[in-house]
C-alpha positions as CSV (number, residue, x, y, z in Angstrom):
1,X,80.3,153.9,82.8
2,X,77.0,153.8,83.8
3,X,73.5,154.9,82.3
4,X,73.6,158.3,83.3
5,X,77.2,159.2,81.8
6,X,76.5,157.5,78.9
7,X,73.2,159.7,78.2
8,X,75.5,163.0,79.1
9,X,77.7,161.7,76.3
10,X,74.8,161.0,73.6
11,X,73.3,164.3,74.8
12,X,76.4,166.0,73.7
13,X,77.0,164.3,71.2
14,X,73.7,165.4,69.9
15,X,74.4,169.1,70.8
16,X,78.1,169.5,69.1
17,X,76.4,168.1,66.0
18,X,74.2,171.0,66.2
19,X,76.9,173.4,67.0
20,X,78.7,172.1,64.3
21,X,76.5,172.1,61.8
22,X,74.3,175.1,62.3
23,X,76.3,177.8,60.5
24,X,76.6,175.8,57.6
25,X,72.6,175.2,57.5
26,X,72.5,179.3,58.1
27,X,74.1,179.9,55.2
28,X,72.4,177.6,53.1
29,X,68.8,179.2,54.5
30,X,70.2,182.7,54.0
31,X,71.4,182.3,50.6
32,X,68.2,180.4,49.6
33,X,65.9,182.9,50.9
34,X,68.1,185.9,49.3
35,X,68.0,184.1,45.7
36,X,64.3,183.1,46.2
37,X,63.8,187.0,47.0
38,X,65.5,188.1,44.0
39,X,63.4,185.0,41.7
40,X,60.3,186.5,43.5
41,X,61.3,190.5,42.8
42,X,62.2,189.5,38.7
43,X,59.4,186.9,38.3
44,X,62.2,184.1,37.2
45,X,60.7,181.1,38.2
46,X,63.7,178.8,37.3
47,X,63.3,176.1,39.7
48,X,67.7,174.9,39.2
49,X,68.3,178.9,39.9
50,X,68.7,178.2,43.5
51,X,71.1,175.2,43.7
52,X,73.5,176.6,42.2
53,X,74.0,179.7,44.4
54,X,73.4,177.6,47.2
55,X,76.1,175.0,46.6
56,X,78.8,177.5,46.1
57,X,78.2,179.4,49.5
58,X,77.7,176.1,51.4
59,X,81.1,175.1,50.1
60,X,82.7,178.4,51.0
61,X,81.0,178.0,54.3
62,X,82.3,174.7,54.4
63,X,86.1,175.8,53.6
64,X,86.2,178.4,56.3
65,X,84.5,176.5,59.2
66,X,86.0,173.4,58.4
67,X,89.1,173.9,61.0
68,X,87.3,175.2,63.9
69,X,84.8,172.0,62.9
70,X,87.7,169.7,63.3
71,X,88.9,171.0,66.4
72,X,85.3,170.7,68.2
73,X,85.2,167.1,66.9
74,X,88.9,166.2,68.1
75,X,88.1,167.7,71.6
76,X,84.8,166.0,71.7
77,X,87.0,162.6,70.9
78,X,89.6,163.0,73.5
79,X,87.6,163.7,76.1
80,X,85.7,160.4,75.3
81,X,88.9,158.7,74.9
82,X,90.0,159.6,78.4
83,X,86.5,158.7,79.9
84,X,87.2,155.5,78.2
85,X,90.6,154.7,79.3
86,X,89.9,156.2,82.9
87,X,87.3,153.3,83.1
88,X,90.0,150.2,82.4
């Protein structure tokens, strides 16, 4: 392998770590700003309010994506694996 293969490889390595998780860190913004909306509207200014919500729906998120996470991450790996073997 030379420089430039190994660069397209870090470079999407870098981008399926985004793709992976970006719904997750979605969900955790959504849910975040919602509850801080709601603290805001009701003048509760609990500061441990948020985590709480947060946690949960991150988790769920979590749960649901986890399988379509896995299969990225697996195809990501055997395409490197067969770059890897193609080389020997």
């Amino acid at each position: 392998m030379n420089e430039t293969e190994i660069i397209d490889l870090a470079r999407e390595a870098i981008m399926l770590t985004i793709e992976i998780s970006l719904p997750i860190m979605m969900v955790g913004l959504i849910v975040g700003v919602a509850v801080a909306l709601i603290q805001a509207l009701t003048q509760i200014q609990e500061m441990t309010l948020v985590f709480v919500p947060k946690i949960m729906a991150i988790f769920l998120a979590l749960f649901v994506m986890l399988p379509s996470m896995a299969m990225a991450l697996v195809t990501f790996m055997e395409r490197l694996a067969d770059k890897m073997i193609g080389i020997q």
